[in-house]
C-alpha positions, 0 to 999 in steps of 0.5 A: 568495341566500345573503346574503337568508336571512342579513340576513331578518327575524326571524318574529313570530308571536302565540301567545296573550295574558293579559286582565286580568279573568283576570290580577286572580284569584288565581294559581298556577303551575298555573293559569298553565299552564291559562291558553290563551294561558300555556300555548301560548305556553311550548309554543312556546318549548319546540318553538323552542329559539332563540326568544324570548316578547315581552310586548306589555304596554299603556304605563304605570306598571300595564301595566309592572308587570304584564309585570314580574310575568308575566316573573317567573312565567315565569322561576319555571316554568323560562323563562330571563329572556334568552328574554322580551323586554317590549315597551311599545304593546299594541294592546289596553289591557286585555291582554298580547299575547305574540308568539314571535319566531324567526329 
């Protein structure tokens, strides 16, 4: 039994997402943190302190730019880069999906 937890997989669970009509207005940090998806997902990664954030980001040369440049604010307010992970293969191209993965 023990050996089931120890190998188990680990949890995904999406906590919100960034739209890219939201993403094109002018931002700061505080309207990063009024942002729903933002703001629950940093939430999250405070309540699960060995948790990481996936940026699920749509494939492509702007998609990539774009969970580059959410990284980056993310680090900026405090989240240290080893805690984000940027995955390419959103299921939605005009959207970041942002999953917590916990063990």
């Amino acid at each position: 039994m023990l050996i089931l937890l120890l190998c188990s997989p680990p949890l995904l669970a999406e906590v919100g997402e960034i739209r890219a009509a939201s993403w094109a207005q002018p931002r700061d940090g505080e309207w990063l943190l009024q942002q729903p998806g933002i703001a629950s997902a940093v939430r999250a990664l405070q309540q699960a302190p060995t948790s990481r954030l996936q940026l699920l980001y749509p494939g492509g040369d702007e998609g990539a730019l774009w969970a580059e440049e959410l990284q980056a604010w993310l680090v900026a307010m405090g989240i240290p880069s080893s805690r984000i992970e940027r995955i390419p293969g959103s299921a939605q191209v005009d959207r970041i999906q942002l999953r917590l993965q916990t063990e």
